[in-house]
C-alpha positions as CSV (number, residue, x, y, z in Angstrom):
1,X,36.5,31.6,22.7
2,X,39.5,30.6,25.0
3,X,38.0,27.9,26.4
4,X,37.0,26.1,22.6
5,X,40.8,27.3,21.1
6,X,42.1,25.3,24.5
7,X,39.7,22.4,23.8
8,X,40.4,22.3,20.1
9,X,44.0,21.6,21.5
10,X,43.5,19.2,23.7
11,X,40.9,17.4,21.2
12,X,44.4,17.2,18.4
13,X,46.5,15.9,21.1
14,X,44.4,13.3,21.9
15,X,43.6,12.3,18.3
16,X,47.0,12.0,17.7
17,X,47.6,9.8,20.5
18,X,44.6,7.7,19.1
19,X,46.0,7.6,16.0
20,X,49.3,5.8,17.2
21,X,47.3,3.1,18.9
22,X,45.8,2.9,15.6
23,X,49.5,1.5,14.1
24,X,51.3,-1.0,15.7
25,X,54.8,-2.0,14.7
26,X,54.0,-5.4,14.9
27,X,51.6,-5.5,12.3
28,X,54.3,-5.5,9.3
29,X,56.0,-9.0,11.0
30,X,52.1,-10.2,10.2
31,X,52.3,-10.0,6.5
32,X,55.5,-11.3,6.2
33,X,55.6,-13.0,2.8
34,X,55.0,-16.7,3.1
35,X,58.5,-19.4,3.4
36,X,60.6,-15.9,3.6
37,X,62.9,-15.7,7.1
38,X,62.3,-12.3,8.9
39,X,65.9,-11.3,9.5
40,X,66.0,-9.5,12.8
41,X,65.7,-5.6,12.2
42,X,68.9,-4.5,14.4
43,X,71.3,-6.8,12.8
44,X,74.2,-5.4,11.3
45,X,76.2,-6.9,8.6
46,X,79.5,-8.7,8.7
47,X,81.6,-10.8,6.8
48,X,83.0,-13.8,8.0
49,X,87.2,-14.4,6.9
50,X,89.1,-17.7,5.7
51,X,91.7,-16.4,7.9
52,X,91.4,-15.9,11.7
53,X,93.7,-13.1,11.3
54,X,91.3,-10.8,9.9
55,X,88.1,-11.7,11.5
56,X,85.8,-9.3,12.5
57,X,84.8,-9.0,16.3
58,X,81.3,-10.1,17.4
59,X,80.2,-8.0,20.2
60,X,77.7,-9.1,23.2
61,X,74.5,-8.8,22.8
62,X,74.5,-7.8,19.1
63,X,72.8,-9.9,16.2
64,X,74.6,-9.7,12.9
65,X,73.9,-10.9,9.4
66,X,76.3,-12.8,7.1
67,X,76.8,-15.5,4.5
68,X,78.2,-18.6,3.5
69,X,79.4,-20.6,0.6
70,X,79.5,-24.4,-0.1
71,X,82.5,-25.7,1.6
72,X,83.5,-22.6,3.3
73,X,85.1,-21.9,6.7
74,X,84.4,-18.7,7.9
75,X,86.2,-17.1,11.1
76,X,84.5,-14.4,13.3
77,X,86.4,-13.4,16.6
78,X,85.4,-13.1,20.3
79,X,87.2,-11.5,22.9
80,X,86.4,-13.1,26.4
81,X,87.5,-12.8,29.9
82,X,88.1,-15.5,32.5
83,X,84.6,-15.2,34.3
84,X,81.8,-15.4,31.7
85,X,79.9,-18.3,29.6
86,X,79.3,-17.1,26.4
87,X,77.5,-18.3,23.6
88,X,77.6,-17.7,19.8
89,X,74.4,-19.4,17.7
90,X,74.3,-19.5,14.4
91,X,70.9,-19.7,11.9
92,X,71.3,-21.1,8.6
93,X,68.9,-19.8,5.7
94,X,69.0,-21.5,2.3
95,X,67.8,-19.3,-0.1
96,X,65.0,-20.2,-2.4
97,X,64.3,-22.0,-4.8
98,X,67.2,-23.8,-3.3
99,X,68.2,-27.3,-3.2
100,X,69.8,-29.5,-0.1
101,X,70.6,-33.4,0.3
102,X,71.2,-35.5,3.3
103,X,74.3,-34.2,5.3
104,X,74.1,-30.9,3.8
105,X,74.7,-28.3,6.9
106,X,76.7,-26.2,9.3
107,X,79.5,-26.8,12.0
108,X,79.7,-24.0,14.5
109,X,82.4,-24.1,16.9
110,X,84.8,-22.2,19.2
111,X,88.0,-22.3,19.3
112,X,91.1,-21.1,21.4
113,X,94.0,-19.2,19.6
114,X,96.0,-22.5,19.5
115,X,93.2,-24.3,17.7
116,X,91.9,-26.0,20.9
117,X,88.4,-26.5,20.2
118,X,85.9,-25.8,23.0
119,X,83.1,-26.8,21.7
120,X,80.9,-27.5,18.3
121,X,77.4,-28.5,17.3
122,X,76.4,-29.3,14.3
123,X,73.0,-27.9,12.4
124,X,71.9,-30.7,9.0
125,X,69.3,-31.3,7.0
126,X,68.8,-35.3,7.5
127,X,65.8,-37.5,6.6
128,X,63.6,-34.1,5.5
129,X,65.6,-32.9,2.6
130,X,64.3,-29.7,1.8
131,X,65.3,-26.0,2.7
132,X,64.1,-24.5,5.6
133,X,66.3,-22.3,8.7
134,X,68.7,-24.4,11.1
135,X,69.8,-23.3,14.3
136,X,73.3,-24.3,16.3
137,X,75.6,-23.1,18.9
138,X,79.2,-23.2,19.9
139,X,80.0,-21.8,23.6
140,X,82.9,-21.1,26.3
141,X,82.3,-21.9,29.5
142,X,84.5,-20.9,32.5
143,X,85.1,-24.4,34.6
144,X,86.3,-23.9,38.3
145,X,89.9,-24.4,39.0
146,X,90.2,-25.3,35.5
147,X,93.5,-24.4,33.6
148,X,92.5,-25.3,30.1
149,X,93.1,-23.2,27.1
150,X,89.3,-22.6,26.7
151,X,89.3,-21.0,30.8
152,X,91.7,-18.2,29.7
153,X,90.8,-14.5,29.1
154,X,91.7,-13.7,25.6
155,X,90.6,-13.7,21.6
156,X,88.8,-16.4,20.8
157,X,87.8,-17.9,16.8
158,X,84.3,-18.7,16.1
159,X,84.8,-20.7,13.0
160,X,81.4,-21.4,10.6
161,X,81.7,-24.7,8.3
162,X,79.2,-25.3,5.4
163,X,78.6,-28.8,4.1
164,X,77.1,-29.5,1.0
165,X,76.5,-32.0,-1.9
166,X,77.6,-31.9,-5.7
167,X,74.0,-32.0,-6.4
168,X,72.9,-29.4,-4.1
169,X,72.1,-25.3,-5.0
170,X,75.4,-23.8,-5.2
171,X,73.7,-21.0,-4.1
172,X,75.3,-18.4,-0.9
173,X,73.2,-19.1,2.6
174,X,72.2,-16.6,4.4
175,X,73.1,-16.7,8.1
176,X,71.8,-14.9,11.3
177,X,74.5,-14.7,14.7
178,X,73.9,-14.5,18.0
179,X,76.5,-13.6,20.7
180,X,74.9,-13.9,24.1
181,X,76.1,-14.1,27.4
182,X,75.4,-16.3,30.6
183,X,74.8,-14.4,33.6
184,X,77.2,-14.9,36.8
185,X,76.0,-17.1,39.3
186,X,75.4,-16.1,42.9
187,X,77.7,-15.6,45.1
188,X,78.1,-18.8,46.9
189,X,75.7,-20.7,44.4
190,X,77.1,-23.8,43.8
191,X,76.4,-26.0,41.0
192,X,75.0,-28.9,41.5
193,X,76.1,-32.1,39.8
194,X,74.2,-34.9,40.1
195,X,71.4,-35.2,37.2
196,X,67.9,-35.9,37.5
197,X,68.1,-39.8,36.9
198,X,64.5,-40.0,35.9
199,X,61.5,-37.4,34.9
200,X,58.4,-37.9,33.5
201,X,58.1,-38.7,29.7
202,X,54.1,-38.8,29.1
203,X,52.8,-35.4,28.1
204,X,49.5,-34.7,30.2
205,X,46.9,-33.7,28.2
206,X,46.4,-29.9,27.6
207,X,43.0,-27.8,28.4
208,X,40.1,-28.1,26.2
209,X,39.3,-25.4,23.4
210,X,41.5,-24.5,20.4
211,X,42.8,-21.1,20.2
212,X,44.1,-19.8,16.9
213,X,47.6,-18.7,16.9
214,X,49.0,-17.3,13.5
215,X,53.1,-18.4,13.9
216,X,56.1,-16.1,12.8
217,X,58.5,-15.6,10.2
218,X,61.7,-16.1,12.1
219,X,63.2,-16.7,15.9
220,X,62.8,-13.0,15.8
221,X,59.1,-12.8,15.5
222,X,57.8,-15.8,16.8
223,X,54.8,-16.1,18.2
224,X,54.4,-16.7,21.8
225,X,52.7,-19.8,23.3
226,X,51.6,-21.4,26.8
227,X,50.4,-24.5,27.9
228,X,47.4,-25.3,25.8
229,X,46.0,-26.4,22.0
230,X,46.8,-24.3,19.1
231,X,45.4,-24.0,15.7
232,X,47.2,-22.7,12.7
233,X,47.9,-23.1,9.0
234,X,51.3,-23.6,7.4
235,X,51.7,-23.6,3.3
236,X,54.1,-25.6,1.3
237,X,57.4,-24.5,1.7
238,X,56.7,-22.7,5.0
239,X,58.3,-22.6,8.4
240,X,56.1,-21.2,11.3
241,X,58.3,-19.7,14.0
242,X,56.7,-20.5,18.4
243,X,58.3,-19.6,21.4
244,X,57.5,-21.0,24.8
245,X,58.5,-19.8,28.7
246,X,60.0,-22.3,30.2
247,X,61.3,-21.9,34.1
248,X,63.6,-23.8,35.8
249,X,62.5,-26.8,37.2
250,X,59.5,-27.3,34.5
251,X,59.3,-29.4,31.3
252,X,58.2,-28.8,27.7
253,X,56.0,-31.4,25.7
254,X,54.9,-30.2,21.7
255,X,52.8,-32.3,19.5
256,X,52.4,-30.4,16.2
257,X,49.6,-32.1,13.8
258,X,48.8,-32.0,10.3
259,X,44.7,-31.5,8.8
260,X,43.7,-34.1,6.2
261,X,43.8,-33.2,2.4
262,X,41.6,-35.4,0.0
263,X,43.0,-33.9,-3.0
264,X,45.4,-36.8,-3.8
265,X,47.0,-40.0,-1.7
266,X,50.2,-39.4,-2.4
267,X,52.9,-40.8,0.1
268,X,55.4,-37.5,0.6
269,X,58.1,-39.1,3.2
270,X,59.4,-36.7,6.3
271,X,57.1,-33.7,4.7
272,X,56.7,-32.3,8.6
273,X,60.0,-31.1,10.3
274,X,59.3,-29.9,13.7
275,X,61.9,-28.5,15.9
276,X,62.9,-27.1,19.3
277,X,66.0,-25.0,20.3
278,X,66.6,-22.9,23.5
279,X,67.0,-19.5,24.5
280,X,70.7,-19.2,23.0
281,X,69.5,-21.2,19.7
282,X,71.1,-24.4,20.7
283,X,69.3,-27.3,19.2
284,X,67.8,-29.6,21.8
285,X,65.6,-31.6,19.4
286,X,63.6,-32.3,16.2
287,X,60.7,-35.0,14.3
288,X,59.6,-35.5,11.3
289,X,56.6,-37.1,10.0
290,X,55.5,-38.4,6.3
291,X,52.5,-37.3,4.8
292,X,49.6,-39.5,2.7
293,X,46.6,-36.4,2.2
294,X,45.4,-38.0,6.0
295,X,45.8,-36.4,9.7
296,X,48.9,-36.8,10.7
297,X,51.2,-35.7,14.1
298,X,54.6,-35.6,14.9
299,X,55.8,-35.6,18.7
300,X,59.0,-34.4,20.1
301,X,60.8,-36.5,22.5
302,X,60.4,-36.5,26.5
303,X,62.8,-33.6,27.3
304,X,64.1,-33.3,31.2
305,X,63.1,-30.1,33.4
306,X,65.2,-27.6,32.8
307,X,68.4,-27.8,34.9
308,X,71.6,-25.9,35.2
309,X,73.5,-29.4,35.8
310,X,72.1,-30.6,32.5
311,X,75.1,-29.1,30.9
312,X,77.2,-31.7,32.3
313,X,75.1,-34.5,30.4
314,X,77.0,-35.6,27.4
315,X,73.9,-36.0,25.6
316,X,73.0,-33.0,23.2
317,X,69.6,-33.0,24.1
318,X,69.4,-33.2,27.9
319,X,72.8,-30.7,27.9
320,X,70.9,-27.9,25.8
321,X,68.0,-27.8,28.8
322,X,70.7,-25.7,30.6
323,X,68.8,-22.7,31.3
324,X,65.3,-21.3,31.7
325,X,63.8,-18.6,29.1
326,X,61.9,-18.7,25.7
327,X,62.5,-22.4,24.0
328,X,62.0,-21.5,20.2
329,X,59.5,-24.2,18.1
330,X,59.7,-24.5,14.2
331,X,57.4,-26.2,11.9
332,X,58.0,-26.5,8.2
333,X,56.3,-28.2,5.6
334,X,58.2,-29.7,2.6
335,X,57.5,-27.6,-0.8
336,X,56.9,-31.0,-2.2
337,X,53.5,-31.4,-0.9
338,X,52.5,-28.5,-3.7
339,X,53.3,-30.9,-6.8
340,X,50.5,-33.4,-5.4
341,X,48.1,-31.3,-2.6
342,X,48.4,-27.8,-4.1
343,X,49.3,-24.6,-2.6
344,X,46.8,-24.4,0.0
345,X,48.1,-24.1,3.1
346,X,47.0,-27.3,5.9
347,X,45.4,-27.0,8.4
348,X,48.3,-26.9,11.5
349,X,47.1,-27.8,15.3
350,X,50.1,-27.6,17.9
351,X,49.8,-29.1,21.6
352,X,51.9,-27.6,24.0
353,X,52.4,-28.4,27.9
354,X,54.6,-26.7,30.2
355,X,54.4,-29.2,33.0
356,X,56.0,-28.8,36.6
357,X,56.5,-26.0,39.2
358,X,58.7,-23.1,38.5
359,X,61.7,-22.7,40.7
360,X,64.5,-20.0,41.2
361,X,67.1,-19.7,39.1
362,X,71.2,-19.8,39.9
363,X,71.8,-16.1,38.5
364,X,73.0,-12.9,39.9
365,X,70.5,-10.4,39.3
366,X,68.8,-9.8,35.9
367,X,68.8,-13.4,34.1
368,X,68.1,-11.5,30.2
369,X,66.8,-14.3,27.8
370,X,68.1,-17.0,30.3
371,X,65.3,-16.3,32.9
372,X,61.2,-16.3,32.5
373,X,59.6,-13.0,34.1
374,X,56.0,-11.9,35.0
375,X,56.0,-10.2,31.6
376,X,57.0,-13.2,29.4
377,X,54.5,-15.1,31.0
378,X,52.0,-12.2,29.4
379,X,53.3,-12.6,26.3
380,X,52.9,-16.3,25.7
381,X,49.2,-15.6,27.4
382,X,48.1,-13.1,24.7
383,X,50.5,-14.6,21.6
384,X,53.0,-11.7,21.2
385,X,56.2,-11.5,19.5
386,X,59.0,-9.4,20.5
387,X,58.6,-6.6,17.9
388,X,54.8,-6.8,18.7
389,X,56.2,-6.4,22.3
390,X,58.7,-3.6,21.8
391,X,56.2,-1.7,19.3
392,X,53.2,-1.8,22.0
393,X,56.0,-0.3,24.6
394,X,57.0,2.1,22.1
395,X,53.4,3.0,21.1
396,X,52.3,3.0,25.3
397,X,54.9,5.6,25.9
398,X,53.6,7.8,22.7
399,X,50.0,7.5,23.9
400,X,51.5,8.4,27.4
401,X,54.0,11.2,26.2
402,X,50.6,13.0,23.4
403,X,48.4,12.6,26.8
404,X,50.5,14.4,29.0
405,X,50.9,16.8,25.8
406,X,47.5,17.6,25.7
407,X,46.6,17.6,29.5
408,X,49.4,20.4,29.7
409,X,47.8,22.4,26.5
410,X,44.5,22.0,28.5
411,X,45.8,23.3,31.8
412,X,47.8,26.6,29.9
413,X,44.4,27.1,28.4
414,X,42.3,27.2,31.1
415,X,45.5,29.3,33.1
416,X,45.3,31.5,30.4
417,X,41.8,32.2,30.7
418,X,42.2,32.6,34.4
419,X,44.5,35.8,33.9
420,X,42.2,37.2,31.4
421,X,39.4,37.2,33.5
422,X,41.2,38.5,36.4
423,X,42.3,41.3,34.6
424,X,38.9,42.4,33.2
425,X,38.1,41.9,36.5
426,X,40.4,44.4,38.0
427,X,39.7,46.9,35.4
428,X,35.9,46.7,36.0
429,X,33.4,44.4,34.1
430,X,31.2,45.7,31.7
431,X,27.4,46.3,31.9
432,X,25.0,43.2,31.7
433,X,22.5,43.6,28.8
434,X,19.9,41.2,28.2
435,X,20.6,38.8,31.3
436,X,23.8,38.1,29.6
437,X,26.8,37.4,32.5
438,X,29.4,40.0,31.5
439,X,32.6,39.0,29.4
440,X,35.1,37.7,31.6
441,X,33.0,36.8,34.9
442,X,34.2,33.7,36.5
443,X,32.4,30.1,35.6
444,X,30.1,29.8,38.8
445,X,28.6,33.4,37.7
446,X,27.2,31.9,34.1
């Protein structure tokens, strides 16, 4: 009877641990409801202010949620020491059914107390006129024997523009900030200057055999890619969130292509938007291409290997390959294509190459997002996400923590049973009757 009651326990332990493999956390960021962004989970909401004087702090690491008018200027406030890049990204999320013209965006930048600006980027919607997320970043960075306003420890103003048209929705956007932080060098690392004068700008030609890859909801939940040839679907109205490890020293080339449709002919203008920002969210590029119910693909532009000196480059898109980590790919299809091709989704097919030899990177210690480790590299192998990521840690150390659970009910049961038998023992065993082993007598004896 002991040994089935301590059985029985072990049997419920382990059933439970089963049942947690059986529900992963990731699941729910599968089923997100088509064209909706999938805010991230942890961030907490704040209100931007049209004067610096009451802005509310942004704190390191933290993602926060807030929104944004036509025509406003919204201040949030850093507070930075002498030592550390930092880097505040801002995504932009017209909500639907809205409308947006050419021009129609966001101005992020960062600004010292005496209105010295450090730096801006802008995030617009241009050729492809229809709503979809945009990224862009404004950052500090600490020069070297440099006594700007921008070098100084102090309270800084991250200040949020929105442009938009007469004709446009009127309608509040939703936004999603970042405040990240570079990593310090190493100690006697010095940077190095000089830019890579030339690299190569013809994408090699990625391993045979398509592999499907359903894309996320959000920079939050995007779906993890290597080197290789993807297949997908993306519906009217859609963005499809990728993200791709990319070391120092190597390159990214992305192709993404569109499936035929023979239900009409119709000429749809810069239907596909792709784009690509980095680990902070900076923009580094974007394509778009028109659509006519025939294949069509839409390539980004040769991009240098990533480079800590390419932040010196005054161009936007050779200065945002500054640092190695997860490079972020978004494909949206215009809602447009419906009124002529229906609502079917089309048939997606994204080539990806991550050419070039990884190197070591400039940091101190742990590079965060601004680094590529043996584990991201797993990621992007099997397609995870972060949640998916965080929920299969989560659920490892629940199967790990109901395991050791039951292993312990198991050995108090059988130690249990030990003492029991060595007290019958002591007081005598009873007679054996019918070739029965008497109650009690240890396991070798039955």
């Amino acid at each position: 009877m002991n040994r089935q009651r301590s059985r029985g326990r072990a049997t419920l332990a382990a059933a439970a641990a089963m049942c947690v493999v059986a529900v992963l956390p990731g699941q729910a960021y599968a089923d997100a409801e088509p064209g909706a962004y999938a805010f991230d989970p942890s961030a907490e909401t704040v209100r931007g202010t049209e004067t610096n004087g009451e802005a509310a702090e942004l704190e390191p690491g933290s993602v926060y949620k807030s929104s944004i008018k036509p025509g406003e200027k919204l201040y949030y406030r850093v507070d930075l020491d002498d030592r550390t890049d930092v880097y505040v990204s801002a995504v932009a999320v017209p909500r639907a059914p809205g409308k947006v013209a050419y021009g129609d965006g966001i101005t992020v930048s960062m600004r010292s107390l005496d209105d010295a600006r450090c730096s801006s980027e802008d995030a617009a919607f241009e050729s492809a006129e229809f709503p979809r997320p945009i990224a862009a970043y404004a950052y500090r960075t600490v020069a070297k024997d440099d006594g700007g306003s921008c070098s100084a420890a102090g309270t800084y103003n991250v200040l949020i523009e929105r442009q938009s048209k007469a004709t446009s929705s009127p309608a509040e956007w939703d936004l999603e900030l970042r405040y990240t932080q570079e990593p310090a060098l190493k100690s006697g690392w010095t940077a190095p200057t000089a830019l890579p004068e030339n690299w190569p700008s013809s994408s090699p030609t990625p391993p045979s055999g398509k592999q499907k890859r359903s894309g996320g909801s959000s920079y939050h939940d995007a779906t993890g890619l290597e080197t290789g040839e993807w297949v997908d679907t993306v519906a009217p109205g859609q963005t499809r969130f990728y993200r791709v490890p990319v070391d120092w020293g190597q390159q990214i080339f992305a192709t993404a292509s569109l499936s035929n449709n023979n239900k009409s002919t119709q000429y749809l203008g810069n239907a596909l938007a792709v784009a690509l920002d980095n680990p902070a969210l900076g923009h580094v590029d974007d394509a778009t291409g028109s659509y006519a119910g025939k294949p069509v693909s839409v390539a980004l532009d040769p991009l240098p290997p990533v480079a800590y000196q390419n932040r010196f480059e005054s161009a936007s898109g050779v200065s945002a390959m500054r640092f190695a980590g997860w490079y972020y790919l978004s494909v949206t299809l215009s809602p447009g294509v419906a009124e002529h091709y229906g609502d079917t989704p089309l048939g997606l097919t994204l080539r990806i190459n991550v050419r070039g030899k990884a190197g070591p990177g400039p940091y101190e210690g742990d590079a965060g997002i601004f680094g590529v480790s043996d584990g991201d590299r797993d990621m992007a192998k099997s397609g995870q996400s972060a949640p998916e990521a965080a929920g299969r840690s989560h659920t490892m150390t629940l199967v790990a923590a109901a395991g050791i659970g039951a292993g312990t009910v198991l050995v108090l049961g059988l130690g249990m049973w030990t003492l029991l038998a060595r007290r019958r023992a002591v007081s005598g065993p009873a007679p054996a009757t019918g070739g029965q082993p008497p109650y009690g007598a240890p396991p070798q004896a039955w």
